[in-house]
GUMITI-527733 format. One line per 2 residues: number of its first residue (from 1); for each residue x, y, z of N, C-alpha, C. Coordinates in Angstrom, 3 decimals, decimal comma. Atoms other than C-alpha are relative to their C-alpha. Layout:
N
NUM = X/Y/Z/X/Y/Z/X/Y/Z ~ ...
This chain:
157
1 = 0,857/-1,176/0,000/0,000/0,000/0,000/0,900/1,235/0,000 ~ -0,588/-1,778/0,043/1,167/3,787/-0,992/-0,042/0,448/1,390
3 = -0,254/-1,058/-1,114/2,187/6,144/1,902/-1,817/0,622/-0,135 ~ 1,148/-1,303/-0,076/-1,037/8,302/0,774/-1,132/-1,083/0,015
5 = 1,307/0,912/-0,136/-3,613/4,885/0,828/0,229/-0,124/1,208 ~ 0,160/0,047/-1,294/-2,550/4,167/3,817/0,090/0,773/0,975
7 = 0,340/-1,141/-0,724/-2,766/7,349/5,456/-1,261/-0,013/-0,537 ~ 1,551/-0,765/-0,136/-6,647/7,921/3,831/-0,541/-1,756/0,513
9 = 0,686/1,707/-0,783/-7,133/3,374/5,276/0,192/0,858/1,327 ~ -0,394/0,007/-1,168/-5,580/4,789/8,253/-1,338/1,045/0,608
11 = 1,029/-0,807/-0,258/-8,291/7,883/8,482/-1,157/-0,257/-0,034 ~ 1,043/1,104/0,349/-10,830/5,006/7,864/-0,884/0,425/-1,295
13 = 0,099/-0,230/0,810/-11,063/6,483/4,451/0,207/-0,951/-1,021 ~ 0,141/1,067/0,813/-11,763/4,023/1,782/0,925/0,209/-1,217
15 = -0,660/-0,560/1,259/-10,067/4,085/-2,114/-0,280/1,208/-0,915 ~ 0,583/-0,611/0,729/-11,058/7,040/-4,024/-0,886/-0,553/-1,081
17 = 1,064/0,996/0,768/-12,063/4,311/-6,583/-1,626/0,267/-0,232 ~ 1,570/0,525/-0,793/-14,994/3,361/-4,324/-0,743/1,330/0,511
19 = 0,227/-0,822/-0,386/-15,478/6,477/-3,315/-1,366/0,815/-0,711 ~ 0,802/-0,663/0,884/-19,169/7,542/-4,353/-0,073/1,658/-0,188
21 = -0,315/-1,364/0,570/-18,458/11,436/-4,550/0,785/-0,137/-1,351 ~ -1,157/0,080/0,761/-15,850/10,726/-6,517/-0,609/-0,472/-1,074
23 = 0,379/0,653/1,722/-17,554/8,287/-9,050/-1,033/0,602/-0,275 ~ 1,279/-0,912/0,408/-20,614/10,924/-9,159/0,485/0,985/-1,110
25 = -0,113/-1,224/0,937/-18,684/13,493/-10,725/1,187/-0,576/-1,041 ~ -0,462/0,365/1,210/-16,670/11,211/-12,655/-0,825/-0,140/-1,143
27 = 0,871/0,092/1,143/-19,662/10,048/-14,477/-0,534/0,850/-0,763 ~ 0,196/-0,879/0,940/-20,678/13,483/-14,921/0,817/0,478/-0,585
29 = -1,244/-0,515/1,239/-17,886/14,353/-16,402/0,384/-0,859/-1,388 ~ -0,197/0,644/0,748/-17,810/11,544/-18,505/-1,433/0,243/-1,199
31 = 0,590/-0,129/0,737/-21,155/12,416/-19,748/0,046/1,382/-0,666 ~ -0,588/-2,241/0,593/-20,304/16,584/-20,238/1,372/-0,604/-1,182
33 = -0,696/-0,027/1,102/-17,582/15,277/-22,001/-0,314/0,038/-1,577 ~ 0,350/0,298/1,213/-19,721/14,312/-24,838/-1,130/0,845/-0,232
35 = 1,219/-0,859/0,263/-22,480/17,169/-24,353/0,930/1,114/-0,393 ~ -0,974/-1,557/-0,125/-19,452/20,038/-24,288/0,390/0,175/-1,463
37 = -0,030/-0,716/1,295/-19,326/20,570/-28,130/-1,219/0,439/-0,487 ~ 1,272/-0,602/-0,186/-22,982/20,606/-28,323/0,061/1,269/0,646
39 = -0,106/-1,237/-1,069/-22,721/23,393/-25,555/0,597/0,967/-0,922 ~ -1,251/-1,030/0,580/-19,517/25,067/-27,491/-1,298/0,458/-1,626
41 = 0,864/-0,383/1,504/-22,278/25,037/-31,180/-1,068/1,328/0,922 ~ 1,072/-0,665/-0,024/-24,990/26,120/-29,110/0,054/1,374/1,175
43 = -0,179/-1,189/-0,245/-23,280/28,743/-27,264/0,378/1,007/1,547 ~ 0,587/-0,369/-1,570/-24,355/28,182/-23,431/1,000/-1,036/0,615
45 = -1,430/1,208/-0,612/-22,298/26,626/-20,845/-1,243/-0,763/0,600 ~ 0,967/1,048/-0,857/-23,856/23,879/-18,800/-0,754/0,182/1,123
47 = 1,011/-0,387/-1,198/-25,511/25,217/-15,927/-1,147/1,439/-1,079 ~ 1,218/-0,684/1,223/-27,364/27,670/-18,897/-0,641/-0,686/-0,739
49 = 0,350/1,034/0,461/-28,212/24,756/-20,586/-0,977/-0,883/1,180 ~ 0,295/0,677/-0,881/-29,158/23,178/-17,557/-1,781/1,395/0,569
51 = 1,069/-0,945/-0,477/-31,570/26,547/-16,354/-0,975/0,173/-1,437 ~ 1,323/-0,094/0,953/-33,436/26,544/-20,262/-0,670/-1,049/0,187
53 = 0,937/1,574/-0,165/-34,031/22,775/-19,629/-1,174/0,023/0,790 ~ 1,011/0,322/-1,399/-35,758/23,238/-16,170/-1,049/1,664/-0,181
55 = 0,657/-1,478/0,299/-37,624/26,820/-17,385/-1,244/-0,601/-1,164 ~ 1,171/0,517/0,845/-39,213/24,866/-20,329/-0,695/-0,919/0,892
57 = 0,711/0,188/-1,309/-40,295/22,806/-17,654/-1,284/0,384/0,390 ~ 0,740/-0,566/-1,213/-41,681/24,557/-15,347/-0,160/1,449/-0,020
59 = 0,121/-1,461/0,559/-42,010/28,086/-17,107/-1,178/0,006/0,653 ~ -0,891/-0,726/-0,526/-42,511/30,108/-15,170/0,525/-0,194/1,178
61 = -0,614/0,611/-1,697/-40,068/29,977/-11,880/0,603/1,127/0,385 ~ -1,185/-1,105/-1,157/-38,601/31,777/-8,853/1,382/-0,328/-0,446
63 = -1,741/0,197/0,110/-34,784/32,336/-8,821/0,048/-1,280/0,526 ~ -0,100/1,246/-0,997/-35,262/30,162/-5,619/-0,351/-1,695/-1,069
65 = 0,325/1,244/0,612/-36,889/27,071/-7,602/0,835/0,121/-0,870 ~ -0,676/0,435/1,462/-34,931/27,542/-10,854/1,356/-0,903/0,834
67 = -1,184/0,124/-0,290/-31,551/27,409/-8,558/-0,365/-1,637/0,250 ~ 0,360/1,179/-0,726/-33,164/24,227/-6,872/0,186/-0,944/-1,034
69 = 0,390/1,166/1,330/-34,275/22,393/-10,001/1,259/0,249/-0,922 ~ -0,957/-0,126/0,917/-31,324/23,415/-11,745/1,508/-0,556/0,705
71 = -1,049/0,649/-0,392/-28,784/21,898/-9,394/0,925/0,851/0,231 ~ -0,514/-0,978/-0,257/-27,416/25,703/-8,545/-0,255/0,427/1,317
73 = -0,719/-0,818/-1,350/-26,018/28,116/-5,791/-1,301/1,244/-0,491 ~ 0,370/-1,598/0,832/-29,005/31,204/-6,213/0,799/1,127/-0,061
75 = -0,294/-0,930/-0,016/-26,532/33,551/-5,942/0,631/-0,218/-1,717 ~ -0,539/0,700/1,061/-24,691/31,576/-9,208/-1,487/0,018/-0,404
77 = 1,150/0,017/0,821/-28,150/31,544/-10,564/-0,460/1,501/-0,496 ~ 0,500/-1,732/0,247/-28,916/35,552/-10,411/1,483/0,347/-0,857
79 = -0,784/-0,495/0,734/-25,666/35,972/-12,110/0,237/-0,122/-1,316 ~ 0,342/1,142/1,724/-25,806/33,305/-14,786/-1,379/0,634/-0,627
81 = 1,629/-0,349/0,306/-29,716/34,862/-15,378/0,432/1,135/-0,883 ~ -0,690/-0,633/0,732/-27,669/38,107/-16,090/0,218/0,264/-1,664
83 = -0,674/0,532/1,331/-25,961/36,732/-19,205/-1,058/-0,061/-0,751 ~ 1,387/0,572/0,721/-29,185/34,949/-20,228/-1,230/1,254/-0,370
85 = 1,007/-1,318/0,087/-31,317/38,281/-19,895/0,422/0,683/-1,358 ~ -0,921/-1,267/1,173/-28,675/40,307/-22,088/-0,185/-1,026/-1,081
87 = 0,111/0,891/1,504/-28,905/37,381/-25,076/-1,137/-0,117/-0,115 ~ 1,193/0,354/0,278/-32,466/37,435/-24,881/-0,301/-1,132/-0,519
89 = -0,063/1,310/-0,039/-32,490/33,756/-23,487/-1,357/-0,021/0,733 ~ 0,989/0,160/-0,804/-34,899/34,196/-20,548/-0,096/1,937/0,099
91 = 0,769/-1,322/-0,498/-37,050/36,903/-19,131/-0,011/0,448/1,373 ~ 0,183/0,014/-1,201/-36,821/38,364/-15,630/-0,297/1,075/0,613
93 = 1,107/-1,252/-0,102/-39,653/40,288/-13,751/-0,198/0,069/1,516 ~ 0,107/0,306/-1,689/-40,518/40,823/-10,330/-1,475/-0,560/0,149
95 = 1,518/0,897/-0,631/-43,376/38,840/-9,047/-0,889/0,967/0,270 ~ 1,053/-0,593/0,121/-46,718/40,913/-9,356/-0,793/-0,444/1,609
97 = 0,954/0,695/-1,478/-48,302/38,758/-5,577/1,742/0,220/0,982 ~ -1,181/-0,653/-1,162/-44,640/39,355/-3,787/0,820/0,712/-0,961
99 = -0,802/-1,227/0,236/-42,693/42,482/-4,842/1,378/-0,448/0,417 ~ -1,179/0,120/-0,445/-39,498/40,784/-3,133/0,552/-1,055/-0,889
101 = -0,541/0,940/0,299/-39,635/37,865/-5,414/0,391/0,075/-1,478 ~ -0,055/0,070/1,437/-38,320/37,425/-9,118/-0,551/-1,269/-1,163
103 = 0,228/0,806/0,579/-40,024/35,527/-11,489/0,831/-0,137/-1,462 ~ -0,377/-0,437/0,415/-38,324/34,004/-14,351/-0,426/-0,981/-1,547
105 = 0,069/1,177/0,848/-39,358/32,616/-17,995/1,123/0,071/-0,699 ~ -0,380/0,344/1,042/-37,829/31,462/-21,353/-0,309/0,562/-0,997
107 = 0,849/-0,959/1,083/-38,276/33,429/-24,214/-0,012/-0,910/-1,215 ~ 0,223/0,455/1,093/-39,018/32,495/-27,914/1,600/-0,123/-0,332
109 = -1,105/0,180/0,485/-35,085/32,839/-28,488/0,360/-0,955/0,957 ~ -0,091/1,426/-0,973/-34,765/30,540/-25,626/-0,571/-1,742/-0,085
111 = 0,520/1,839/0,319/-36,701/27,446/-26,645/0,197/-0,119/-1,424 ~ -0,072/0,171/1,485/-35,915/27,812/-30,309/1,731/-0,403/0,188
113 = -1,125/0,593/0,060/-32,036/27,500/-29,311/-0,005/-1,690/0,775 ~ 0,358/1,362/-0,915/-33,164/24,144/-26,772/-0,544/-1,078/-1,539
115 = 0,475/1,019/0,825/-35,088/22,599/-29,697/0,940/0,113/-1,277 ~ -0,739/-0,034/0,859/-32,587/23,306/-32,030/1,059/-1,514/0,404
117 = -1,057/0,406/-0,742/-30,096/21,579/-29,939/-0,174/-0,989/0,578 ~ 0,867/1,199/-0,540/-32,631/19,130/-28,362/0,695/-0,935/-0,675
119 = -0,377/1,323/0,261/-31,733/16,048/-30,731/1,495/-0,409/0,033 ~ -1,266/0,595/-0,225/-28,110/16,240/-30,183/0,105/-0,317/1,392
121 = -0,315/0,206/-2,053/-28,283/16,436/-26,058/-0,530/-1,754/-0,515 ~ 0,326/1,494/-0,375/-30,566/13,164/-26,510/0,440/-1,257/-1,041
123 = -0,703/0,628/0,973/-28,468/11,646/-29,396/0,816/-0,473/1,184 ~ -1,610/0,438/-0,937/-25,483/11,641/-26,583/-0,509/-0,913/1,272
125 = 0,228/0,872/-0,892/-27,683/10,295/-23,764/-0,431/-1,485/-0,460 ~ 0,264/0,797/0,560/-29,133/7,977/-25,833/1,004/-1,257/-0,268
127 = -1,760/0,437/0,246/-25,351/7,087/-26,902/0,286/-1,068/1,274 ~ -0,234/0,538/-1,464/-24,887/6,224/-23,081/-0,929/-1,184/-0,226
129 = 1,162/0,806/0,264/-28,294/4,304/-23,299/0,363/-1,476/-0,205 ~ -1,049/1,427/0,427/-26,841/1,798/-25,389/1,267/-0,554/0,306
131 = -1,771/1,001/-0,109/-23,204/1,335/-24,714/-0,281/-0,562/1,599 ~ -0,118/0,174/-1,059/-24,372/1,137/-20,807/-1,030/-1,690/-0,048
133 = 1,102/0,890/-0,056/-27,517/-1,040/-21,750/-1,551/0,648/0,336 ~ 1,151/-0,509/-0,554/-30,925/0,325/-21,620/-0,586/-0,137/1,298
135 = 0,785/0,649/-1,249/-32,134/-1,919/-18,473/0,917/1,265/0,640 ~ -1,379/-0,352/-1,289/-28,770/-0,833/-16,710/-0,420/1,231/0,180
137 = 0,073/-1,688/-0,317/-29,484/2,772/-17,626/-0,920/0,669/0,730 ~ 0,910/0,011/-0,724/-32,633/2,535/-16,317/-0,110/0,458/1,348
139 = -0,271/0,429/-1,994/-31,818/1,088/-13,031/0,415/1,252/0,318 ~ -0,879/-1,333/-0,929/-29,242/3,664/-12,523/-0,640/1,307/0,171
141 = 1,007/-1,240/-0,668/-31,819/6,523/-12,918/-0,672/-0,050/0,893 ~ 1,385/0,252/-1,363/-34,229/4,821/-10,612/0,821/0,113/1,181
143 = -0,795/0,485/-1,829/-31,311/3,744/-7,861/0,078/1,639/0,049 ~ -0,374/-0,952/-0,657/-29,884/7,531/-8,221/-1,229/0,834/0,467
145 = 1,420/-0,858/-1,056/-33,578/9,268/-7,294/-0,420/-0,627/0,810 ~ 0,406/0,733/-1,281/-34,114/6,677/-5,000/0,675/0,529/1,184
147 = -1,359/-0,478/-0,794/-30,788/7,808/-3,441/-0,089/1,496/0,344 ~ 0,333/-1,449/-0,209/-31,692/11,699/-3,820/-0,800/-0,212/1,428
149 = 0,884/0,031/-0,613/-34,868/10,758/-2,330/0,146/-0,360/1,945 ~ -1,114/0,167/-1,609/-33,192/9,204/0,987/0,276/0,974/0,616
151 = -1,180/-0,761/-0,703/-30,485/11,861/1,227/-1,131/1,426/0,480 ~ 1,102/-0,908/0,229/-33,482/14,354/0,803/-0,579/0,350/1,427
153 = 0,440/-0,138/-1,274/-35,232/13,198/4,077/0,835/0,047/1,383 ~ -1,508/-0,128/-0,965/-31,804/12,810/5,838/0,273/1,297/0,281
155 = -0,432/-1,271/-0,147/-31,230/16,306/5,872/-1,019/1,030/-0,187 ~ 1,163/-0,259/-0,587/-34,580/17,160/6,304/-0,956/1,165/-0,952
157 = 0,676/-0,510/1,553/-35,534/18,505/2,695/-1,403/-0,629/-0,482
């Protein structure tokens, strides 16, 4: 065993391997790898990509919900919105029933770049689909919201 395994055995720290943080954001990275020229055509980085997805959705949304459903920081969400405002991607207004809150849609230049762009995102998951196995791919969506769903009530979400 390495000096540095057996210092993170010794900290009763397992292999990075095994390590599910670790293989979470490997996989996403393994799947961005193959969405990130898509992204580079269509212009938006991945968490902008990620906020038109969840806007067509659920058009219209709070900062608060977009950040949520979008897998963002809201402060990283009001900034990124920014960008998206000035390209006349999305729209953002203040809530008409609370004055404190911002509501925010998708505009016509916003879902026309998504459906443009739509059959390559699900070309690449699709991609996965098969080389992983459909069942498999399955599973693994069901186990990881099963697993959300858990961590969810664990921490009292």
């Amino acid at each position: 065993m390495s000096g540095g395994a057996a210092a993170a055995a010794g900290m009763g720290l397992g292999p990075t391997s095994r390590s599910l943080p670790i293989a979470l954001i490997r996989a996403r990275e393994t799947l961005l790898r193959e969405l990130r020229p898509m992204l580079a055509e269509a212009g938006v980085s991945e968490p902008q990509w990620r906020i038109l997805r969840v806007l067509i959705e659920r058009d219209p949304c709070s900062v608060q919900a977009l950040a949520e459903a979008a897998c963002l920081q809201p402060a990283s969400v009001s900034r990124i919105l920014q960008s998206m405002v000035e390209r006349g991607l999305v729209e953002r207004v203040q809530d008409r029933a609370n004055r404190r809150r911002q509501v925010v849609t998708v505009t016509g230049a916003g879902r026309a770049l998504v459906a443009r762009f739509a059959p390559v995102s699900r070309q690449v998951t699709q991609g996965f689909a098969e080389r992983f196995g459909p069942e498999r791919y399955q599973q693994l969506t069901t186990l990881l919201e099963a697993f959300i769903s858990v961590g969810g009530r664990a921490s009292g979400r």
